[in-house]
N, C-alpha and C positions, 0 to 999 in steps of 0.2 A: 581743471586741475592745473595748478600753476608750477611756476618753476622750481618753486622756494616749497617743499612740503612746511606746514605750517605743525600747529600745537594740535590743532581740533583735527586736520586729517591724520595726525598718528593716533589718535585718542582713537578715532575712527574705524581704524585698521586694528588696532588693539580689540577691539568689541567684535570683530567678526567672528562668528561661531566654528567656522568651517577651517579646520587646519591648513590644510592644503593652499584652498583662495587667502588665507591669510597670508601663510609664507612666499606666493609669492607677490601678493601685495607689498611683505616687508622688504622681498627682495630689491623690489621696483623701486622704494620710496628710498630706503636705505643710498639706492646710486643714487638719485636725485641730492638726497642731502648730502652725500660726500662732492658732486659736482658743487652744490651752493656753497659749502664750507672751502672748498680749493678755491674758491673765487673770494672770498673773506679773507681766508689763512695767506695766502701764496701758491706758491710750486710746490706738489709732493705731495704723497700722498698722505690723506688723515685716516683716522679709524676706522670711518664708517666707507673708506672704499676697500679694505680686504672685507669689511663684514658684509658688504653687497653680496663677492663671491663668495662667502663662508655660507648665508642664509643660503645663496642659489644651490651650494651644493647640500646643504641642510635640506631642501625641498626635497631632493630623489630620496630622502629615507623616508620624509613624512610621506610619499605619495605611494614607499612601499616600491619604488622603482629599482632599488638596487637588487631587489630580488628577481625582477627580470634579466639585470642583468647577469646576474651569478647562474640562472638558469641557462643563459646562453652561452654561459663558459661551458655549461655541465652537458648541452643538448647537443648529441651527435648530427643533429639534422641540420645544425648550422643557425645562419644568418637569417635566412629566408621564413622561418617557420614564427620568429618574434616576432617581428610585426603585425600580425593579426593578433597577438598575443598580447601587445605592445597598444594597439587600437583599442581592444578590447578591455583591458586593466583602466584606460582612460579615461572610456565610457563608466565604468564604476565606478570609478573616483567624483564622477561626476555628480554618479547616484547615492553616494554619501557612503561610497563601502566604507572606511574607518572611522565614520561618526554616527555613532548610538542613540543619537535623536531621530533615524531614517530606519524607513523598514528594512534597507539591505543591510544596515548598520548593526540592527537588532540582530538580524539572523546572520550576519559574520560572527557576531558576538556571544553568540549562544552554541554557533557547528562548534567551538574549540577546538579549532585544526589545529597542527603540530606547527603550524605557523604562527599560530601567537604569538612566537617572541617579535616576530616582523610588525606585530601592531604593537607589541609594548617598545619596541626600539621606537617605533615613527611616534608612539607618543612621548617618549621620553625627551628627542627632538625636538619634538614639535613645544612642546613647554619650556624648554630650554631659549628656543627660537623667539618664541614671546617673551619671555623670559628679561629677554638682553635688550631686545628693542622697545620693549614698556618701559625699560629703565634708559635702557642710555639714546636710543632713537628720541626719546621726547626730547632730554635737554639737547641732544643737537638740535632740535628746532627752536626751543626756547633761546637756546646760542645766537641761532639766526635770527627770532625775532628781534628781543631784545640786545645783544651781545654778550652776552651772560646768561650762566642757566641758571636756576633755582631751586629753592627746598632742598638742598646738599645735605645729606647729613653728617655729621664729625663723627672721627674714627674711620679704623679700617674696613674693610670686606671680610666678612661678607656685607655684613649689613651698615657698618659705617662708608659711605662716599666720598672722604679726604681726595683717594689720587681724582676721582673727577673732578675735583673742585681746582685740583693741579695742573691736572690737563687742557682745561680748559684757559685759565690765566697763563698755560706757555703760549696757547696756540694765540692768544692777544697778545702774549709779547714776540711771538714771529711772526707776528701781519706786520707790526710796526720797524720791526729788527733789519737793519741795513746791511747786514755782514751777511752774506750769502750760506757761509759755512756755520755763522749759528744759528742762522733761522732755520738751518736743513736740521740741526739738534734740537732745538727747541720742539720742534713738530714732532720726529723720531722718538723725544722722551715723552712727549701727551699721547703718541699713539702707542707708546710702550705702557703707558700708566693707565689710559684707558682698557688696554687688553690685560694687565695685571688685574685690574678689579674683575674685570667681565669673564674670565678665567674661573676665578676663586669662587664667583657667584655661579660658576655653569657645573663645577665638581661633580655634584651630588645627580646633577642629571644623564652627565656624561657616563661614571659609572652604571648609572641604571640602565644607558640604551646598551652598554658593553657588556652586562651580567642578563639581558633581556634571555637569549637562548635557554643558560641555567634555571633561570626562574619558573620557566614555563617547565620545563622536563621533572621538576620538582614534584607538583601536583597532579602530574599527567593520571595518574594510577586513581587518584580521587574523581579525577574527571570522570576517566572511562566509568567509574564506578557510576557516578551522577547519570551518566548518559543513557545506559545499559539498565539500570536500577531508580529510577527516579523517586523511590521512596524509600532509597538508601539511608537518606539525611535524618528520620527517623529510627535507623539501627540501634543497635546495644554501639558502644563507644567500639569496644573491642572485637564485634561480628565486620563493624565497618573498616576499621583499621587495618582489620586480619585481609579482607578482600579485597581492600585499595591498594595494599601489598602484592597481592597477587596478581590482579590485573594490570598493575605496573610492571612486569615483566617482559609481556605478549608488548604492552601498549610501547613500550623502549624500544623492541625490536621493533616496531611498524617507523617509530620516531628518531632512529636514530641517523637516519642516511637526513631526514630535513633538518636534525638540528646540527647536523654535518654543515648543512648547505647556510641555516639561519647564521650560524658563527661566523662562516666567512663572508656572508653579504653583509652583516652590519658590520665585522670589523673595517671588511674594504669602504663601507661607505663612510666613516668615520676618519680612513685613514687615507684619503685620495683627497685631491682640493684641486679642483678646475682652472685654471684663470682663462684669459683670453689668449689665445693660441701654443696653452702651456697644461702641461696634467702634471700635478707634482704628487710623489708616493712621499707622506709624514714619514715613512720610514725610514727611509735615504737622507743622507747629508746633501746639502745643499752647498755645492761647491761653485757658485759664481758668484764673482767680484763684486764685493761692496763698493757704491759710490765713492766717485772721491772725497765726497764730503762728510765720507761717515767710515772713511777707510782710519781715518786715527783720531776719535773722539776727543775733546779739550772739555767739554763742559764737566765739571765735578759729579753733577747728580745725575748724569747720565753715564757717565763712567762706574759710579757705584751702582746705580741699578744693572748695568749689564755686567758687571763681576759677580753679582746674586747669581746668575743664571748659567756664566759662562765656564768652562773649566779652567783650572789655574795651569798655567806654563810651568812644564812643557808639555801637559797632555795631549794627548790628541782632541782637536774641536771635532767632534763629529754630531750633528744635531737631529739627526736619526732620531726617530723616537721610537726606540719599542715596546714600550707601554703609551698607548696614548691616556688611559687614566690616570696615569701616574701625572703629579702635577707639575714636575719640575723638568721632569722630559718636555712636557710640552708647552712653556714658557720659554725651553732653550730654543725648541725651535720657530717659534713664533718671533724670537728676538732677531733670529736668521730670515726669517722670512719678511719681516717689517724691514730690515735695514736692506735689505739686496734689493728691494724690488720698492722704494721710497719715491725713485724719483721714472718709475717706471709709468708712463705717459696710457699705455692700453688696458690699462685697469681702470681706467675712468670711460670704457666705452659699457654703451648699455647693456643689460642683464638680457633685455626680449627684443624682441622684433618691432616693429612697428603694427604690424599685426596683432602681435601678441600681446600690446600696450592697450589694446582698441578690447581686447577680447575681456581682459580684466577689468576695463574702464565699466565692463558690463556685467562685471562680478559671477565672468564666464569662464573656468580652466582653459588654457589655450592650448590647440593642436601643436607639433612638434616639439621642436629638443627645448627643455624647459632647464 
């Protein structure tokens, strides 16, 4: 595995079956190509180093780990009692519990626990996750091979690629740009324009892992019916109707304390982002200091694009998001997040261990914090 992720290992990583080993393959490769692109571009961060740690935190919902954790808020026994709990979720994940090609896969998928919406969030993620990195992970390698990416297509997002074809011809005119304060905009607008695309293309997944709990509590009453009646599915339309009705009563009250619990594990995982030696809540405004170099913008299309997002003087800037599906909350704060933390130096250190580098080399889940 070399320094420079290439064309064919993201193709590579792309074709893996397994959600889980995938994301954090993407995790891993993802930093690699933002270290190769910082070494191209200059100083600062590019795209692909917040989406190193967006995928990494993306990973705990495909592996189904934030439900551990919301369990340990909720479990009077404490600290002590997850970890075996913690050991043992890992070992399944191993054994393919949320993939349906595996016999545990099968028979997760068939109990219809009131957890379900925990597999529709982790898959909603997890699509999303490949998602972003089949599109924009290839041309940053194609960037690195050749210095330009290709097959762009014209037009907007969703489906037209114009800002990447943007992003990319700034980040070549600040490799070359001698002015320190515009090469720091130059970079800030291609990673602004690359997360505008990648944003408008993730919409429709992001809703789905947020509305995952409701989904599931919908059909609860047909299930039960399925489970209990196996030759229900054969009924008069309206004997079946009448008793999926019913049995959705009893089966709400059994379900209503885990989709209590489903709602706030995917929202929290949704709304929390890791970095290296930092946990920031999307909720909260982000109140520290913009670089000097980005504390009073001069470039024109960078000024325009962050007036789309920002509010008009004198409001209050608070970029707080309290809808993260909402699209426009969450490009404010992304626009806060990309410009405070640009020339911030420990977002380029690695996502795993060196252990845990050796462990994936082997296309083996690695033991601890992931």
């Amino acid at each position: 595995m070399t320094d420079v992720p290439s064309v064919d290992e993201v193709q590579r990583i792309v074709a893996i079956e397994s959600p889980v080993v995938r994301n954090l393959e993407i995790t891993y490769c993802y930093s690699r190509l933002a270290a190769a692109s910082a070494t191209r571009i200059g100083e600062g961060a590019n795209w692909c180093t917040y989406a190193t740690w967006a995928s990494r935190q993306a990973g705990g919902s495909i592996r189904g780990e934030d439900l551990l954790a919301a369990l340990g808020r909720r479990l009077a026994e404490g600290r002590w009692i997850m970890h075996p709990v913690a050991s043992l979720w890992r070992k399944l994940l191993r054994r393919g519990l949320f993939q349906r090609g595996t016999r545990l896969g099968r028979l997760t998928n068939e109990l219809h626990t009131p957890f379900d919406a925990f597999e529709r969030a982790s898959d909603a993620v997890a699509r999303g996750n490949l998602k972003v990195f089949e599109e924009i992970g290839l041309q940053f390698a194609r960037y690195l091979e050749a210095g330009h990416p290709a097959d762009l297509r014209p037009g907007d997002p969703p489906e037209g690629q114009r800002l990447l074809s943007q992003a990319f011809a700034r980040y070549e005119q600040a490799r070359v740009e001698r002015d320190p304060k515009r090469r720091v905009e130059l970079a800030f607008l291609a990673n602004l324009e690359i997360g505008l695309h990648e944003q408008t293309r993730l919409q429709p997944e992001i809703l789905e892992a947020l509305d995952a709990a409701s989904a599931t509590r919908e059909d609860l009453g047909r299930r039960a019916l399925d489970a209990l009646f196996p030759s229900a599915s054969r009924w008069w339309a309206w004997a079946r109707s009448s008793a999926a009705g019913a049995l959705g009563v009893p089966a709400q009250a059994i379900q209503r304390a885990s989709n209590e619990l489903a709602r706030e594990a995917i929202t929290d995982a949704l709304m929390v982002l890791s970095l290296p030696g930092r946990v920031l809540a999307l909720s909260a405004n982000l109140t520290d200091a913009y670089p000097d170099e980005l504390a009073e913008p001069t470039d024109p299309e960078l000024k325009e694009l962050l007036a789309r997002f920002e509010p008009v003087p004198p409001a209050a800037d608070n970029c707080g998001a309290r809808d993260w599906s909402d699209f426009d909350q969450r490009m404010h704060y992304i626009v806060h997040l990309f410009r405070v933390f640009h020339l911030t130096e420990q977002l380029f250190e690695s996502p795993f261990t060196p252990s845990q580098v050796e462990s994936l080399a082997r296309g083996v889940i690695p033991d601890g914090e992931l």
